[in-house]
N, C-alpha and C positions, 0 to 999 in steps of 0.2 A: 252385669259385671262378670267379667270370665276371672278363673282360677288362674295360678301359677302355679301350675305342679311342677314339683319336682321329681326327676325319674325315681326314688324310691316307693309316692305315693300312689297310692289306688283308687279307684272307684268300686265302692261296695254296694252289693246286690243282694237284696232277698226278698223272697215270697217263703209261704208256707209249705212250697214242697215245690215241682217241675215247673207249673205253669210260668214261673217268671224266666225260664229256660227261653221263651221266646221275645223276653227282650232283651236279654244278653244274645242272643242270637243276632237283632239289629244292630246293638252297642259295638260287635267286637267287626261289623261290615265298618261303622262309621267313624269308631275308633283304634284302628287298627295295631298304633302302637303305643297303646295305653293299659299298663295292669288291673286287671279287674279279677275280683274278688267276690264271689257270689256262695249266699250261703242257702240252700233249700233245708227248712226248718220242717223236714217231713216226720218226725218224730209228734210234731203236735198238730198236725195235717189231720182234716182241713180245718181253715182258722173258720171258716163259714158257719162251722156249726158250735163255735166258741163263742162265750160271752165278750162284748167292748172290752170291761175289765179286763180281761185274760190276753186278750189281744195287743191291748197298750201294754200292755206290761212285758210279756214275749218280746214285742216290737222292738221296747225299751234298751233291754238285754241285747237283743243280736245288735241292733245299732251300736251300743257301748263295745262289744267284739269286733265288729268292723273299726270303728274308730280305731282302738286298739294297734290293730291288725293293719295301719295304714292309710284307711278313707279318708280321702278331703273333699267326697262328696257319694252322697247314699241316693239310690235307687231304691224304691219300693217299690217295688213289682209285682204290688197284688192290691187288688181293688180290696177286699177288705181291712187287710191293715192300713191300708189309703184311708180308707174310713172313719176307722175309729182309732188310729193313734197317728196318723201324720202332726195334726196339732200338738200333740204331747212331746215327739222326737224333736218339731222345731222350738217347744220352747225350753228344751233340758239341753238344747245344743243351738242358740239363737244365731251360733256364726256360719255354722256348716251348711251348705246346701242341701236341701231333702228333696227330691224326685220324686211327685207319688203317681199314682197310676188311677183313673180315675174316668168312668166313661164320655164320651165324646157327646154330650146334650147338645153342643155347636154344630157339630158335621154331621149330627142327624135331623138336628131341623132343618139345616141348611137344605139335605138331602131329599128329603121328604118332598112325595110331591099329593099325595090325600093328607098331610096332617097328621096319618097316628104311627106310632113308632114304638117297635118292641124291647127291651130291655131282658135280657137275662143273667141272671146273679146270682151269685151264690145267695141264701137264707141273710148271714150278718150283711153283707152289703144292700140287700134289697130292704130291709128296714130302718137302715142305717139317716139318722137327722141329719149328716150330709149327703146320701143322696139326693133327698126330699129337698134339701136347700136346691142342690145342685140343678133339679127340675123346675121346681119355682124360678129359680132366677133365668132357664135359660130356654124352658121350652115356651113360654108364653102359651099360646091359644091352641098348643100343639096335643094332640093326646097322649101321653108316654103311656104305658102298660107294664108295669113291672113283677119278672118273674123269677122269683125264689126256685132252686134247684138242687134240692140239698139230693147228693148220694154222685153228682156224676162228677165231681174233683175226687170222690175215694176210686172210681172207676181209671178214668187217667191215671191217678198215681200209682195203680196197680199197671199201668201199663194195657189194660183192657180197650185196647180204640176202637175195636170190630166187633164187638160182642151183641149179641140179639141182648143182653141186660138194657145194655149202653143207648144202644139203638131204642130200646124202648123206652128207656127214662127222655132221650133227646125229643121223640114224638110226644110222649107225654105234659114235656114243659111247652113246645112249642104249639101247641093244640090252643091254647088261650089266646095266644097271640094272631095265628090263623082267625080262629072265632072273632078279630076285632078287627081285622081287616089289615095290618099293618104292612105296610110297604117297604120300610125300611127296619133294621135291629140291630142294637148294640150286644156284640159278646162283652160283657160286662164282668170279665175275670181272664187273667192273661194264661188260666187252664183253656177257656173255650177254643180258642185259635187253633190249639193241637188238634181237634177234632171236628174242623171247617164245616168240611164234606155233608157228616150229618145232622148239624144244623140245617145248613141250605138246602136237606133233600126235604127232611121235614116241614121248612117253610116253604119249599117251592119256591123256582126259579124266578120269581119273579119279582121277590123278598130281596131286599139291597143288604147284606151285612157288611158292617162297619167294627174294626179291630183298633186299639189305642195303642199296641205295643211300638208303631213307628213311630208314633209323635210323642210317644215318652222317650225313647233312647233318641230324639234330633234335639229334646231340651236338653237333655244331660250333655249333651255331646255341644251344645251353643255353651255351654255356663264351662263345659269343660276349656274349651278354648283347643289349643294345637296339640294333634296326636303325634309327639315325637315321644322315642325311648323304644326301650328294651320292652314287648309285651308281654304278659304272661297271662295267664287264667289260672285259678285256684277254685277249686269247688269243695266245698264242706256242707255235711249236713248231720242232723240232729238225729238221724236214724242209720241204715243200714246204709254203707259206703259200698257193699259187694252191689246190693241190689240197686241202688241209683246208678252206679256205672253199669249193670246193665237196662237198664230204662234206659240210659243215653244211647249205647249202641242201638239197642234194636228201634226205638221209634227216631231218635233225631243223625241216627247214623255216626255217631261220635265215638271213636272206641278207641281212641287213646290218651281220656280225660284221667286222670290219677282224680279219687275223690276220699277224702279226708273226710274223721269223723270228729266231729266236735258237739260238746256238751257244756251244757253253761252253768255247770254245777262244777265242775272240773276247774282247776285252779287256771286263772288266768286263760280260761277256754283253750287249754292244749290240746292238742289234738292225740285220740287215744289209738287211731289205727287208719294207717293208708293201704288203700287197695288198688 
């Protein structure tokens, strides 16, 4: 069932900090003239090395602010809050649509041609009881291999994509996966995409990587229905508004994004300072 928006409503967006920057990056291709509202929660970045607990309930808050703010349908754009609060936002809000973001166990068996397949994730998603569902129900006789990666979403979000650190946490995670033979790998957080390149040098070329952020932003944009209206973009985040506008400039070339700070301790989530 598609929406009926109205030109004043929006579609809201958020992840724990930049990484869900690459599915608003699809959304704003396939919804051209649709307001969309994206908030990076870099202030409590990364959610990977957060408890469930903490995460649903974060989750809870920025969803109640988007709502707020306009959304008649939420995007989550990050594989850990996908996780561990998707089911809590749809049932504190059972009419709104929720979008979660969620690795692709379909398009990598499909893909697969020895059977084993690599997985990398942040820490809370990779031990996440919906992961483990999500594999049970869908790799069958497949091998998944799942790899925790805690330290390289605080790299990203520092802006660090070149760095001998970076490079060697990438070799480090990917070394397991190597050792088991896999042929195909899911980046299993919408941070990894920013950083393609050094995955695939690490797994070698001959390693298939598979990204979800397209096939999150083509369901949002099917449930959305027709992109008429005035568009806009709004971006707020829970930390430093100078410094996330410049994260956008220099790695995704954006440098005329205004970005608002917003806190959710703050009345009615006002915004304390644009930059």
């Amino acid at each position: 069932m598609q929406i009926d928006p109205s030109p004043s409503r929006e579609i809201g967006i958020f992840d724990s900090g930049v990484g869900g920057f690459t599915v608003l990056h699809e959304l704003r291709q396939l919804l051209p003239g649709v307001r969309l509202r994206y908030l990076a929660d870099t202030a409590y970045a990364p959610y990977g090395a957060r408890t469930p607990e903490d995460i649903q309930q974060r989750s809870l808050v920025i969803a109640e602010h988007l709502i707020a703010s306009g959304a008649e349908l939420i995007v989550v754009a990050c594989n850990t809050a996908t996780a561990h609060a998707i089911e809590a936002l749809r049932a504190r809000w059972p009419t709104l649509p929720f979008v979660g973001t969620e690795p692709g166990i379909k398009p990598a068996v499909a893909a697969t041609r020895n059977g084993r397949i690599g997985l990398l994730a942040t820490p809370a998603t990779a031990t996440s009881a919906r992961l483990l569902a999500l594999v049970e129900r869908h790799a069958g006789a497949h091998e998944v291999v799942v790899q925790g990666c805690p330290g390289v979403v605080d790299r990203i979000e520092a802006g660090d994509l070149a760095s001998a650190e970076l490079r060697a946490l990438v070799e480090h995670y990917c070394a397991p996966l190597r050792a088991a033979g896999v042929d195909t790998a899911l980046l299993g957080c919408t941070h990894y995409p920013l950083i393609e390149p050094l995955w695939q040098a690490a797994l070698g070329p001959s390693v298939k990587l598979l990204r979800i952020e397209t096939a999150v932003a083509r369901r949002a944009a099917d449930l959305w229905g027709a992109s008429t209206g005035e568009p806009s973009l709004a971006v707020e985040t829970s930390g430093n508004p100078a410094a996330l506008r410049a994260w956008l400039a220099q790695v995704l070339g954006w440098k005329d994004i205004a970005v608002q700070a917003w806190q959710p301790e703050s009345k009615n989530g006002q915004h304390a300072l644009t930059v």
